[in-house]
Structures are given as C-alpha cells and as structure tokens.
VOBA-1610 file (N, C-alpha, C; in pm, whole numbers, padded with zeros to 5 digits, always signed):
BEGIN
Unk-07814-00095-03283Unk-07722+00011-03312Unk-07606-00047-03388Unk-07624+00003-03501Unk-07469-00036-03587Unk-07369+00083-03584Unk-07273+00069-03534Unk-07115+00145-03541Unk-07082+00240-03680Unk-07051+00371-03667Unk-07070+00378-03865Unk-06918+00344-03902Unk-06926+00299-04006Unk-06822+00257-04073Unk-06696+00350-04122Unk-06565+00326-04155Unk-06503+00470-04253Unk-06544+00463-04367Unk-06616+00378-04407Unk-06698+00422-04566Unk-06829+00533-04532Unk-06779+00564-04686Unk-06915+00670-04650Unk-07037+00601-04708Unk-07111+00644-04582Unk-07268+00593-04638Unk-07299+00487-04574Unk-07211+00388-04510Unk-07221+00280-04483Unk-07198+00253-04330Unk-07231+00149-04295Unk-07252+00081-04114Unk-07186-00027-04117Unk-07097-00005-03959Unk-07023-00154-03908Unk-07101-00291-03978Unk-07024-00434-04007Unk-07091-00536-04008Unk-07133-00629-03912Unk-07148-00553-03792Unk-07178-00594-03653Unk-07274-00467-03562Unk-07363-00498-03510Unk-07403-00456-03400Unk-07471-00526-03300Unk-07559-00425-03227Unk-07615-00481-03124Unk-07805-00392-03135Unk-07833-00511-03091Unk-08009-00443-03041Unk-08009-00433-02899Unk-08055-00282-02919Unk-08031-00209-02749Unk-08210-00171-02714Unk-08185-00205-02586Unk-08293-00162-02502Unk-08331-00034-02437Unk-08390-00005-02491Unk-08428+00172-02426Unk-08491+00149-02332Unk-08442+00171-02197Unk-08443+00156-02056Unk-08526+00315-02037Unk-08480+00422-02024Unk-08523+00585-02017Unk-08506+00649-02133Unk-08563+00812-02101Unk-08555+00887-02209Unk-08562+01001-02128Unk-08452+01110-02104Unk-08460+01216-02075Unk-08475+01350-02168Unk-08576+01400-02206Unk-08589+01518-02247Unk-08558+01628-02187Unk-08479+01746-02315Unk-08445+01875-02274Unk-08477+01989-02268Unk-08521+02079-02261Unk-08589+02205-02298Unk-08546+02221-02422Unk-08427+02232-02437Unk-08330+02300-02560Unk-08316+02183-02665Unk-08401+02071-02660Unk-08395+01998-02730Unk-08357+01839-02780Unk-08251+01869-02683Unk-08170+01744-02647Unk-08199+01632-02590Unk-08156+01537-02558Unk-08212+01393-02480Unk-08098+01329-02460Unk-08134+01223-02399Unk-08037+01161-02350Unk-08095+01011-02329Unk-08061+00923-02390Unk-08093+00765-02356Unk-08067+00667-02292Unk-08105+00644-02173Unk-08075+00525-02119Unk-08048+00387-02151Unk-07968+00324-02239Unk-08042+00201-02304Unk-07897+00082-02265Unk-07953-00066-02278Unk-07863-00160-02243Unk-07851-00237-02392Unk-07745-00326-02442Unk-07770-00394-02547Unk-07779-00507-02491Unk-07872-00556-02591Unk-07937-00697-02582Unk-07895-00805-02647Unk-07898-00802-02803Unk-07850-00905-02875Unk-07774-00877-02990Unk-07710-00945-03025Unk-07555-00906-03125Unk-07642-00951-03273Unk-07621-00875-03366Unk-07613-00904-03437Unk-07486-00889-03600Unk-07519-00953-03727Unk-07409-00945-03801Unk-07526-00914-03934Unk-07466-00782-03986Unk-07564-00728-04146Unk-07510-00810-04225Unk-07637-00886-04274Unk-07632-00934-04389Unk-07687-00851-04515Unk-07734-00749-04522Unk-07709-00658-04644Unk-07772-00524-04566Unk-07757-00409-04637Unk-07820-00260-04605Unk-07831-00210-04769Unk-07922-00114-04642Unk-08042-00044-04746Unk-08083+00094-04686Unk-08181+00190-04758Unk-08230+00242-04749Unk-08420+00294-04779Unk-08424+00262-04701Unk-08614+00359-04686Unk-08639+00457-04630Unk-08729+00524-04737Unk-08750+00601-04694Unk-08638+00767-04627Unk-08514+00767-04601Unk-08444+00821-04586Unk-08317+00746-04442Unk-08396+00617-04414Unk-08343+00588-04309Unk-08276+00436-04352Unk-08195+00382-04241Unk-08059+00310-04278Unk-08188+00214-04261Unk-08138+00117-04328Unk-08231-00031-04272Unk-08103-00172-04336Unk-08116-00308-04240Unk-08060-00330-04288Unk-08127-00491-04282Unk-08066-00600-04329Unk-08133-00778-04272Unk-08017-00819-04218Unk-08061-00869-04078Unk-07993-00922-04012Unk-07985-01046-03990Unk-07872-01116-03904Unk-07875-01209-03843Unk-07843-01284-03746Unk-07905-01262-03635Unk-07856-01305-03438Unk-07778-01380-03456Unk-07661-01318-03359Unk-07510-01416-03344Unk-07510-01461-03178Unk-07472-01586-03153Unk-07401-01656-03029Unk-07327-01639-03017Unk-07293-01682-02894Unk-07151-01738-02870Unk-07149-01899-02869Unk-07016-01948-02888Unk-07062-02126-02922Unk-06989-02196-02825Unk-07082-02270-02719Unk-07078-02321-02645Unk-06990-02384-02622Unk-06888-02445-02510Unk-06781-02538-02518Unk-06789-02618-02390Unk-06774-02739-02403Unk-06767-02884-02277Unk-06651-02909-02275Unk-06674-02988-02150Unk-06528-03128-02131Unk-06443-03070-02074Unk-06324-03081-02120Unk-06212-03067-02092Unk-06205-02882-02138Unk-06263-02830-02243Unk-06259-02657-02301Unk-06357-02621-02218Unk-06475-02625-02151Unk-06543-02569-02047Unk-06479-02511-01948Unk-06381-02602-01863Unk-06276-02604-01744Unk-06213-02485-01755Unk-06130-02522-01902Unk-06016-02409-01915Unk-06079-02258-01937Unk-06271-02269-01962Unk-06302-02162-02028Unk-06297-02078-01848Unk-06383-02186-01751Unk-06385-02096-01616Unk-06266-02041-01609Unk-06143-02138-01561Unk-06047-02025-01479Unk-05989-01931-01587Unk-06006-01900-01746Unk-05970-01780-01764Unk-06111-01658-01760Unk-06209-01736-01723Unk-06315-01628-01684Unk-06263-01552-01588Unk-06250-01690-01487Unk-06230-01615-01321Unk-06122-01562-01352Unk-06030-01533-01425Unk-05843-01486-01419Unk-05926-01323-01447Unk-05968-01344-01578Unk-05994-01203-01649Unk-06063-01129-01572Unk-06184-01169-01526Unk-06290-01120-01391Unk-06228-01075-01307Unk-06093-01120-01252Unk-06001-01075-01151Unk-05960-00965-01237Unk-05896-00948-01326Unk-05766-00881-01378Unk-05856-00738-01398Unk-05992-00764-01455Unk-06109-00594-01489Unk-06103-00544-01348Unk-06154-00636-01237Unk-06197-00607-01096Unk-06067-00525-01093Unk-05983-00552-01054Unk-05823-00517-01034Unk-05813-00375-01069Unk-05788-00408-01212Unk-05753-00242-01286Unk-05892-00179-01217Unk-06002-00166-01199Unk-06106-00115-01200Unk-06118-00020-01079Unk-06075-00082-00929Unk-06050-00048-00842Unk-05911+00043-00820Unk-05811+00007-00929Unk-05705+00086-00939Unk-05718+00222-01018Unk-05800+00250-01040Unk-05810+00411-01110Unk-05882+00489-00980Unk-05866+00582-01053Unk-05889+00722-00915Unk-06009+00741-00894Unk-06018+00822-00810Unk-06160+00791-00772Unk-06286+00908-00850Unk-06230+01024-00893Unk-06285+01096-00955Unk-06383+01004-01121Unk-06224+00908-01187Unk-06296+00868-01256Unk-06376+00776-01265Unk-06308+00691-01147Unk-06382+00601-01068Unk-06563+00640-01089Unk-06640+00705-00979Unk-06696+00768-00965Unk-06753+00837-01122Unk-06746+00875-01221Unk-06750+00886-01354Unk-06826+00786-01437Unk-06745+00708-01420Unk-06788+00539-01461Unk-06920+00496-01382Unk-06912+00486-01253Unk-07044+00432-01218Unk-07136+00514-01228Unk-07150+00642-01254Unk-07277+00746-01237Unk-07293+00675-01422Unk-07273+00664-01485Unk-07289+00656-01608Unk-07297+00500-01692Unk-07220+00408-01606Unk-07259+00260-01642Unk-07303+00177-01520Unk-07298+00263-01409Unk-07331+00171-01319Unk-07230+00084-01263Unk-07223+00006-01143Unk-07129-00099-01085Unk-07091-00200-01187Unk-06980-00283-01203Unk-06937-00366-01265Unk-07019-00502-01235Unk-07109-00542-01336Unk-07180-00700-01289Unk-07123-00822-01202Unk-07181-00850-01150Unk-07075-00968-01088Unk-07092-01101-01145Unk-06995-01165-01148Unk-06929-01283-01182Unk-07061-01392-01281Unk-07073-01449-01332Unk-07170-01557-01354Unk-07096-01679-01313Unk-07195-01812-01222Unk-07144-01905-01221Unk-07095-02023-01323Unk-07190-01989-01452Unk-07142-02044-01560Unk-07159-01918-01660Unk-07043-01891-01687Unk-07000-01807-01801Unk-07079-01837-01928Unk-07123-01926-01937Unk-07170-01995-02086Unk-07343-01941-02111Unk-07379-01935-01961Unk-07565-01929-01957Unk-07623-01816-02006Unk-07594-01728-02038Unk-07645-01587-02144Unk-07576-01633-02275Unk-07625-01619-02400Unk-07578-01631-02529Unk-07488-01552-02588Unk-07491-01458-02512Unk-07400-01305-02539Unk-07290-01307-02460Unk-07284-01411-02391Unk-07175-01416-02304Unk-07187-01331-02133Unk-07120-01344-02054Unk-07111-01241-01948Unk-07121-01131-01943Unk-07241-01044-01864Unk-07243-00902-01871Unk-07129-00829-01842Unk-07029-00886-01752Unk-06948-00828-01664Unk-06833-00770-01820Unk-06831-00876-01877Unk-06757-00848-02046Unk-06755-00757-02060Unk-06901-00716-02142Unk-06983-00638-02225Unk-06945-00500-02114Unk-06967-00495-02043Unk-06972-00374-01898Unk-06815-00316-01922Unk-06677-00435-01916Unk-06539-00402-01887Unk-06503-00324-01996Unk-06547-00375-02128Unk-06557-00342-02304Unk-06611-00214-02291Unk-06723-00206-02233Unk-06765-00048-02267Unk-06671+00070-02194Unk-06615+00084-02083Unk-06574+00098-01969Unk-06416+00158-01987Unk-06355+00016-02066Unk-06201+00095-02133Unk-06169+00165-02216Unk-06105+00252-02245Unk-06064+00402-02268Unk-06019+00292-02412Unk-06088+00250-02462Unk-06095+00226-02631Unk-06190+00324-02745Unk-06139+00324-02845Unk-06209+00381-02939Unk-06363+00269-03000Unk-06459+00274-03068Unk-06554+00233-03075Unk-06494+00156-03220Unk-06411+00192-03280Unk-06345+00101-03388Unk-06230-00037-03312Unk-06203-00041-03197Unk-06111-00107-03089Unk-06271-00189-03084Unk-06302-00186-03062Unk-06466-00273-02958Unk-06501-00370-03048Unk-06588-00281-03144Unk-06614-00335-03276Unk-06589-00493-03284Unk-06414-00539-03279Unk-06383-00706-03301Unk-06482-00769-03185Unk-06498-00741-03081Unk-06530-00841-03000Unk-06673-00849-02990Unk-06792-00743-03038Unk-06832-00733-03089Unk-06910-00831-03166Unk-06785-00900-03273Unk-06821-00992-03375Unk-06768-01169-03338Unk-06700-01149-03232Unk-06656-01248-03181Unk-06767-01351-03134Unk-06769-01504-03193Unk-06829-01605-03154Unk-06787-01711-03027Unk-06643-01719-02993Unk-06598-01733-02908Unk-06550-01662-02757Unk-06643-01686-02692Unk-06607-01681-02542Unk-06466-01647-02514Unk-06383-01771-02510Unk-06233-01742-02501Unk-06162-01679-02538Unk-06215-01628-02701Unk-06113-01543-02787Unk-06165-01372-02722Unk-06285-01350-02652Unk-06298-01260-02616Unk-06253-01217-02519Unk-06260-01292-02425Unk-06181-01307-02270Unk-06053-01286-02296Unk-05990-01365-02379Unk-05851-01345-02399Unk-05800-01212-02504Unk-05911-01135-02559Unk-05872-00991-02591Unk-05886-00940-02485Unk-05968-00953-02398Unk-05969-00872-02279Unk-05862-00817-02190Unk-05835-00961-02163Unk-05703-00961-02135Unk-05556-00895-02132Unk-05572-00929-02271Unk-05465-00810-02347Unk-05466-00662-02348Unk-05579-00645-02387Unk-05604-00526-02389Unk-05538-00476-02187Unk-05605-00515-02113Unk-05617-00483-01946Unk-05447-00500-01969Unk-05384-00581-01986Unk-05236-00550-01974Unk-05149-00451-02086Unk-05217-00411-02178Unk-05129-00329-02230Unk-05130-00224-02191Unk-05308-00179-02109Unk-05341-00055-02041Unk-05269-00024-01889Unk-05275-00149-01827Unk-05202-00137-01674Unk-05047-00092-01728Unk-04970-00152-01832Unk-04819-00128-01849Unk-04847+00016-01863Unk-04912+00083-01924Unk-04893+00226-01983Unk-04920+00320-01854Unk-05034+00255-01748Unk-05079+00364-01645Unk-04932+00358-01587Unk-04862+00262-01579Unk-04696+00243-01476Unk-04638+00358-01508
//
C-alpha cells in the first residue's frame, strides 16, 4: 500500500506490503479488510498497466546498531514503550475500547528491539493508533533508523499529552 501523494496522479515514495489477514463482504457491496503490514518498502519508479498503479520497488531495513549505540538504543526503547503504554491507558475508555476492537491490544515489548527488520511491532501499532494524519506517519515510514523513530515517537506522545492537559 502506497499513501497517495498531493500530486496528482502520483503515490507516496514509501510504503508498506500488507497482509490480507480477512475479507468481509457486504450485501450492498462493500468490504472491509483485515490486513497487517509486513514489509516497508521505498518506489523506485511508477507506472501504469493496464489502468492500474504499478510501481519497482525496493525492501528497506532498519540498520542495526552494537556496543555502546545498542545500550542507548534499549533504554530509549524501554522509555518510549513506557511513555505509548502511559498515554494509552490514559485516554477514556470509550475510545479506549475503539482502538482495540479495531487494532487490537498494544504488542508487547521485544527483548531485543533490533530482531524484526521493521523494527518493533509495538511502534508500528503506537504510529497507527495516534490521532495523526497519514501525511504525519508517512516520515517514519521511511525511516532507517530505529532511534530516529523512537525518538519521533516520542515527540510526537509529548506534544499530544501537553495538548490533552
């Protein structure tokens, strides 16, 4: 799934390949998809066939970090992991309740943040989850770094807690 762009005609330079989990059909036509994303990718050109978008891609990581940047990567995992948990439990319960009929419980923790390529589900889960626009998402999205994502996270969770005050 690529994001559409404000150009016309054209798609984000980032998406994701999603997994179609269900498929609810409607009488009246409609459906509804169950699906999870799987792997990130970045368009390296688009096109058209046939009437439909097509584009060549190319699978993005995240890039691994040791030593002494491993360390620092846990405790701002565990900080941020705290800070989603936090706000998460602090909203009401109506919307509370909203959220999980529709994404489900918040993933829990990984012991090494690093062992999925895509980074932590719990991320990907908090990202979908905050009352951002799909042009807000988008950066992290394209983000190769772990930390720099965690640490939008971050930000973002505190500019939102100042405003609920």
């Amino acid at each position: 799934r690529c994001i559409r762009s404000t150009f016309l005609n054209r798609f984000a330079e980032y998406g994701c390949i999603l997994e179609i989990r269900n498929v609810q059909f409607f009488a009246d036509g409609r459906s509804v998809v169950d699906s999870i994303g799987k792997r990130r990718f970045k368009v390296l050109h688009q096109g058209q066939r046939d009437g439909y978008n097509t584009a060549d891609i190319e699978y993005i990581e995240d890039q691994k970090v040791q030593g002494e940047d491993c360390a620092e990567l846990m405790g701002l995992h565990n900080c941020v992991y705290e800070q989603a948990a936090s706000w998460f439990h602090s909203l009401k319960s109506s919307l509370k309740n909203r959220i999980l009929s529709h994404f489900g419980p918040m993933p829990e923790k990984d012991a090494d943040p690093q062992i999925n390529p895509n980074g932590p589900a719990w991320c990907w889960w908090t990202l979908a989850v905050l009352p951002l626009e799909s042009r807000a998402q988008l950066p992290f999205l394209a983000m190769r770094s772990l930390k720099d994502r965690l640490n939008g996270i971050r930000r973002v969770l505190a500019f939102i807690s100042r405003n609920q005050n």
